[in-house]
C-alpha positions in Angstrom: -31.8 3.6 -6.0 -29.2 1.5 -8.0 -26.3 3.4 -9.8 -22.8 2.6 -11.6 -19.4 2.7 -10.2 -16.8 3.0 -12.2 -12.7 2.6 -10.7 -10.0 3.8 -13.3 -6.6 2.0 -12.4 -3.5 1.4 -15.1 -3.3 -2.5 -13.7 -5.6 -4.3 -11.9 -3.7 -7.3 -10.5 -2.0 -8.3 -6.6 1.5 -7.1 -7.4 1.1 -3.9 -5.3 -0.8 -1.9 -3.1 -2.9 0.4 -5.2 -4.0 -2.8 -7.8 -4.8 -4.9 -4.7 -7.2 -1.9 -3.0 -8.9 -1.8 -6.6 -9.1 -5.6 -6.5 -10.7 -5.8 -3.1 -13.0 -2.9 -3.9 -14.4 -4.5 -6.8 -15.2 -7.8 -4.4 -16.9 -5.7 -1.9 -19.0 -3.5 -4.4 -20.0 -6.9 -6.2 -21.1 -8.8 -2.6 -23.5 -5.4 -2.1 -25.0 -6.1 -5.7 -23.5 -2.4 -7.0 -23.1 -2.8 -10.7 -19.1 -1.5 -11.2 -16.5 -2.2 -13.8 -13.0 -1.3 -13.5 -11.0 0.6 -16.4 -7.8 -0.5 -16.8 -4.9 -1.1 -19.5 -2.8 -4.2 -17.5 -5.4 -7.2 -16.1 -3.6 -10.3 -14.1 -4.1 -13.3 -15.9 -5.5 -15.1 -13.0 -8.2 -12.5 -12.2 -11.1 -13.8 -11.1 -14.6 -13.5 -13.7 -16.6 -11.9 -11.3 -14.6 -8.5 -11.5 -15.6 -7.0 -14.7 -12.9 -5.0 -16.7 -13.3 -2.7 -19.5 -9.6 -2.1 -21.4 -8.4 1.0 -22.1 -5.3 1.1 -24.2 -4.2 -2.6 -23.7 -1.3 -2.2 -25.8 0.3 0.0 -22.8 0.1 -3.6 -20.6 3.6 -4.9 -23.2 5.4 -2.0 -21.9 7.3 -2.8 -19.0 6.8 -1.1 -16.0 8.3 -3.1 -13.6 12.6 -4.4 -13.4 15.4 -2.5 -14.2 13.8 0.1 -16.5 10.8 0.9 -14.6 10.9 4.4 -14.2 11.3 4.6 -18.4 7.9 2.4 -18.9 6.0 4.3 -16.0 7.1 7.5 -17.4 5.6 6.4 -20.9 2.7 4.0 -19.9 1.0 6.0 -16.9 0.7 9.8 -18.5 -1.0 7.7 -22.0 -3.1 5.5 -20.0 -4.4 8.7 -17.7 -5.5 10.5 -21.1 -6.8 7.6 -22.7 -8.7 6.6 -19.2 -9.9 9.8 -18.6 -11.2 9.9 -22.5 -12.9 6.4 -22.1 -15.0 8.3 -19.1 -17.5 9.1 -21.5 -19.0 5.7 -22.2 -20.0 6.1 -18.3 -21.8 9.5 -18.4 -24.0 8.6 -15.0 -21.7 6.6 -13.5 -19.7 7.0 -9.8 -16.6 7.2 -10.9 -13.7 6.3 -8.3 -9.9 7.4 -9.4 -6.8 5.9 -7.9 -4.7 8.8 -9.7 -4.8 7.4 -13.0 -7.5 9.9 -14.5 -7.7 13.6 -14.7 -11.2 13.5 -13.8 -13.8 11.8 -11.5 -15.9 12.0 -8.4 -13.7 10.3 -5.5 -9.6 10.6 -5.7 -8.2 7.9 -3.8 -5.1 9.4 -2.4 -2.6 6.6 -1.6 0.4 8.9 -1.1 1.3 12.0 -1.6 4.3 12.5 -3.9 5.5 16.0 -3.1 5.6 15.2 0.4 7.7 11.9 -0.4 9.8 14.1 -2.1 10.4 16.4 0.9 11.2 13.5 3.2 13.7 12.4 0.0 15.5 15.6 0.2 15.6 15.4 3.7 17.3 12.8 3.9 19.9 13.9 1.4 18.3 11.5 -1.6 18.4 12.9 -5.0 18.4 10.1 -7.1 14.3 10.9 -7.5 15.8 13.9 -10.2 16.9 10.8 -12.6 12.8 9.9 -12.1 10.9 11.5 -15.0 7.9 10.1 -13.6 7.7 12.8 -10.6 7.5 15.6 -13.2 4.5 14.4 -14.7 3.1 13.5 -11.0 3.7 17.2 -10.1 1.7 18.3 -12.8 -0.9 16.0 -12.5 -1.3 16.4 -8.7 -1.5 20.2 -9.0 -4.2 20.0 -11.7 -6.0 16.7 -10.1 -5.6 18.0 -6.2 -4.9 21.3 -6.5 -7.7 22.1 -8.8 -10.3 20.1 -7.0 -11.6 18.6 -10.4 -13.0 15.8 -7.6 -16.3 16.3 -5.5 -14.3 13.5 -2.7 -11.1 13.3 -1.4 -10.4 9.7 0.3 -7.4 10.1 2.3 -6.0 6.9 3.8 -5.1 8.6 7.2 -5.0 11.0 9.1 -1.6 12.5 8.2 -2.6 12.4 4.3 -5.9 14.7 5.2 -3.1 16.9 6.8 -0.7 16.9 3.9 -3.8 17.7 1.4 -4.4 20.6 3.3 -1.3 22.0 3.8 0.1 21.3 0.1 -2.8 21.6 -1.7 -5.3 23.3 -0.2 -8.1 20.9 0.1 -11.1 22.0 2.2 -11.4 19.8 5.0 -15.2 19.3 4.1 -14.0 17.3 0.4 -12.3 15.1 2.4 -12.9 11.8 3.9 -10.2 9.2 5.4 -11.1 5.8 5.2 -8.0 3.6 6.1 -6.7 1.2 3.4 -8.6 -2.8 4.1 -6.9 -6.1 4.2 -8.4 -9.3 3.1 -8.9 -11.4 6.5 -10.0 -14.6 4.3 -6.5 -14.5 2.7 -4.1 -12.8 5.1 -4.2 -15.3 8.0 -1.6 -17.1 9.3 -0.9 -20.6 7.9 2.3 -22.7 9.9 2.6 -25.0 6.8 3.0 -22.4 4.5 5.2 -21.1 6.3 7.8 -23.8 6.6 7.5 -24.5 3.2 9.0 -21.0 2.5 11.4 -22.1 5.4 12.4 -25.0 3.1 12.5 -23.1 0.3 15.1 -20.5 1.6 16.9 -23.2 3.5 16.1 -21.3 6.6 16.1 -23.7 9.9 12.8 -24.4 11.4 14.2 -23.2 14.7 15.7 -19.8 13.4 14.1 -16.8 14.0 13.0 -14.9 11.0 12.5 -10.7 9.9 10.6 -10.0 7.3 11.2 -7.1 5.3 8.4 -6.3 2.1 8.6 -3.4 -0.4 10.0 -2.3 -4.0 11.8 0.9 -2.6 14.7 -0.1 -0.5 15.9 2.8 0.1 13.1 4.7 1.2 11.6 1.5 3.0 14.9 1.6 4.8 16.0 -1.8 4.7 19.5 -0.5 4.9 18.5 -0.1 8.5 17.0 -3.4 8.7 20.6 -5.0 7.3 22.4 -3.4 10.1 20.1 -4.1 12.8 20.9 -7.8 11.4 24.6 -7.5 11.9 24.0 -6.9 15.2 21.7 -9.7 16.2 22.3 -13.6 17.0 23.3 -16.1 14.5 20.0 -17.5 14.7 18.2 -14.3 13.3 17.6 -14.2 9.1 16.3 -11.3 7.2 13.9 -11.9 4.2 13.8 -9.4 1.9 10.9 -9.2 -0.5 10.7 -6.9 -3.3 12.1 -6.1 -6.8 14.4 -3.4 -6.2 18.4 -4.3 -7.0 19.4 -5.9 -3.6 23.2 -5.6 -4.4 24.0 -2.5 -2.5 22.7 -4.3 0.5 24.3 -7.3 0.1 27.9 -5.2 0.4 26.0 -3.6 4.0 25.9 -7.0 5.3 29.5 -8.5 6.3 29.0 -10.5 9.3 25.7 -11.4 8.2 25.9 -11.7 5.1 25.0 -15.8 4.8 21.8 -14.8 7.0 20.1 -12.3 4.5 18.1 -13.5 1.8 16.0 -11.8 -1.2 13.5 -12.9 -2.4 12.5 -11.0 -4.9 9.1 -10.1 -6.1 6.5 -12.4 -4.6 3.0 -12.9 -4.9 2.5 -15.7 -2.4 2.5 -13.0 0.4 0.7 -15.1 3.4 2.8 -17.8 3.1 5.8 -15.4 3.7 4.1 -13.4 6.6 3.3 -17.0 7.7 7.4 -17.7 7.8 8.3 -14.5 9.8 8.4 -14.1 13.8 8.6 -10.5 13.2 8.2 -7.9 10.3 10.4 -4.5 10.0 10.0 -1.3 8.5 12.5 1.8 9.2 10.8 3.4 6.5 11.1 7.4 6.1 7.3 7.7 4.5 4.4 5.9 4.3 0.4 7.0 4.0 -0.9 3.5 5.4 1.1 0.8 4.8 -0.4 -1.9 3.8 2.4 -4.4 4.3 2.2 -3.8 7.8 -1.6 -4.4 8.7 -1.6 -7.7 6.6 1.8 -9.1 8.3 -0.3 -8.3 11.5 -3.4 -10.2 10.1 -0.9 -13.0 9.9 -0.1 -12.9 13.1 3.3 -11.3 12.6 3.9 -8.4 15.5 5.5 -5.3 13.7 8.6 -3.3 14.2 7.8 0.1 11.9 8.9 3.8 12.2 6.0 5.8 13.3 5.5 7.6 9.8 2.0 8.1 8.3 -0.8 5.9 8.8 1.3 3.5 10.8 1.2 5.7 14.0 -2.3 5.3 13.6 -2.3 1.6 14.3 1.2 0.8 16.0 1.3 0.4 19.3 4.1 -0.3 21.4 3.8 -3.6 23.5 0.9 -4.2 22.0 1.2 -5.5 18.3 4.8 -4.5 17.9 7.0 -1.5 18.7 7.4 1.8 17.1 11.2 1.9 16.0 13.5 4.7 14.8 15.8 5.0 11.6 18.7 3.4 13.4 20.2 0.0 13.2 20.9 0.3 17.1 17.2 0.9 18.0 15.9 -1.5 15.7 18.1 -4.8 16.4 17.7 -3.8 20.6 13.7 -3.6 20.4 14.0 -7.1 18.5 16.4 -8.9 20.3 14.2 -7.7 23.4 10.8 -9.1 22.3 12.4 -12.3 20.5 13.9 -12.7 23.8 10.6 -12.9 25.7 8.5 -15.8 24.6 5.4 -14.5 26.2 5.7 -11.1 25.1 6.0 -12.5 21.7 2.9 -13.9 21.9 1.2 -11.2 23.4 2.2 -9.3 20.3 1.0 -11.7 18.1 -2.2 -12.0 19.4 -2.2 -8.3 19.4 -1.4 -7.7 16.3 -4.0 -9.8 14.8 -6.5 -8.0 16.8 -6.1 -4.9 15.3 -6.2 -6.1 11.9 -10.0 -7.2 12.5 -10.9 -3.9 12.6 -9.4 -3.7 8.7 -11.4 -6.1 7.3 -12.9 -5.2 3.7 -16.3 -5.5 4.3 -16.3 -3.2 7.0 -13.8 -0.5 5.1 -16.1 -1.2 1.6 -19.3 -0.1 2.9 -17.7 3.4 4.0 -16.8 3.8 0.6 -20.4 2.8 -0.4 -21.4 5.1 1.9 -19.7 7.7 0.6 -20.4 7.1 -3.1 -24.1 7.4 -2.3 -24.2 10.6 -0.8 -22.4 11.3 -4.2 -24.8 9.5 -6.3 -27.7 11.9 -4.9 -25.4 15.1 -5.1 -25.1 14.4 -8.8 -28.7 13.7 -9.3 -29.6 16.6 -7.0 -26.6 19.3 -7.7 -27.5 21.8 -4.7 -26.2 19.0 -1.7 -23.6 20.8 -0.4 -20.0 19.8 -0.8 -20.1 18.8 3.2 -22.7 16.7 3.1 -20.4 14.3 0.5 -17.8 13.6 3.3 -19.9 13.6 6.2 -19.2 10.7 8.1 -21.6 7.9 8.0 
């Protein structure tokens, strides 16, 4: 029996982790023949036909939410776009409909991270610039009514430490929820040599240096302060790259002997081609759910040097595709400098590394989901299914 899906998202577009699964799970529902239309308020110019969006409040898409004021235009755009979204609903009475936190209502949450346990790890670590954030009120609220009150039949949690946070924060009943780890795009994320030493060129880095690749829009909690350090302690022949749009200038003051061998990038959407530049990626971040960044540097070939946070330790091995590392510049530059010192252990990471992202692929994560949104499907057509028998595996 054929039935609708419906994804509510605020933008639908590559620049970041939640638009990109959104992306990939419209491709996947549209190879299976599922009829599904995303709602959304921002749409990337260069988004292909095939995915069919409905728009919901597009005026939202000329406030910025991205740059120096982010925080401002998140805290205006994503409350408006999550009533609006959550009104528009009711053109779809019958259909599936698949939230990535941008609704108040629906029958499968997509829970990419779990703010109040972000903000735990912030405090932690003695961070308190999150109170200037006025986003992470209205997240609060929103979690407590979204999670808290179970107004969803299905819980996807991204790993296994994101099915133990719902419990323990929110309560969630172990039968509502489901993990199904985040996909990559395998067609896209491979490695490409030529692309890479174009970015080489681009950044003036020599073809025979060794580059790091850091990737994501929250330095601080990413760590890259810890990946500038391990830099000052590594050869002359070792670069950083730094990809993201946060302000890089506090960094740039971390870096004194190295400071002509770390580069930003900036925001970047030609992500392959940068994986395909690196001989190794790093992360000393404090929190993560999945990590995206990490399983498509591996796709590319790139073996990875993470902290062991979230869904990372479910996918990180040491020796294997890369090496779990600590928050400490020490730790991180001496489990680099060893494996860039070892040309065949290099390459057994690589290889490694792209092994495990095979198992990522969308195709194979997509028809969990369509699994899953079946077994939903019947429940609503036949309400006495149990609640279990959603999130039973397939």
């Amino acid at each position: 029996m054929t039935f609708e899906i419906v994804q509510v998202v605020q933008e639908i577009s590559n620049a970041g982790g939640v638009e990109t699964v959104a992306i990939e799970l419209a491709r996947v529902f549209g190879r299976n023949g599922l009829s599904n239309v995303v709602l959304a308020s921002a749409v990337a110019e260069n988004l292909e036909q095939s995915i069919k969006v409905e728009r919901v409040a597009p005026w939202l898409a000329r406030i910025p939410t991205r740059g120096l004021f982010r925080h401002i235009g998140r805290a205006i755009v994503v409350p408006l776009f999550t009533l609006a979204a959550t009104r528009a609903l009711a053109r779809h009475p019958h259909a599936v409909v698949i939230s990535h936190g941008d609704s108040l209502k629906g029958d499968v949450l997509i829970v990419h991270a779990v703010n109040a346990q972000s903000l735990v790890e912030k405090r932690a670590a003695g961070r308190w610039r999150w109170l200037l954030n006025p986003m992470h009120l209205w997240v609060a609220l929103r979690d407590r009514f979204m999670i808290g009150g179970l107004r969803y039949r299905a819980f996807v949690a991204v790993s296994e430490r994101v099915t133990e946070e719902l419990q323990r924060i929110y309560q969630v009943p172990p039968s509502r929820i489901q993990v199904i780890s985040n996909g990559i795009d395998l067609d896209r994320f491979r490695r490409d040599e030529r692309a890479g030493q174009e970015i080489r060129r681009e950044f003036d880095i020599p073809s025979d240096a060794r580059v790091l690749l850091f990737v994501g829009h929250e330095f601080s909690r990413k760590g890259l302060a810890h990946a500038v350090g391990a830099l000052e302690k590594l050869g002359d022949d070792v670069r950083l790259l730094v990809v993201g749009s946060d302000n890089p200038a506090p960094y740039r003051k971390l870096a004194h002997k190295a400071s002509d061998r770390l580069i930003f990038a900036g925001a970047r959407a030609d992500m392959p081609a940068l994986y395909s530049a690196a001989d190794a990626f790093v992360l000393p971040t404090s929190y993560e759910t999945f990590s995206l960044v990490c399983m498509e540097a591996m796709a590319c070939g790139v073996p990875v040097f993470a902290t062991p946070v979230g869904g990372i330790e479910d996918y990180l091995h040491d020796g294997i595709n890369g090496f779990r590392i600590e928050m400490d510049a020490d730790d991180v530059a001496a489990k680099i400098a060893a494996a860039l010192a070892d040309p065949a252990l290099l390459e057994r990471l690589r290889q490694g590394a792209q092994g495990t992202a095979q198992a990522y692929g969308w195709d194979q994560v997509g028809l969990t989901y369509i699994e899953l949104l079946r077994r939903i499907d019947a429940a609503k057509r036949e309400p006495s299914q149990s609640a279990r028998a959603l999130t039973a595996k397939a």
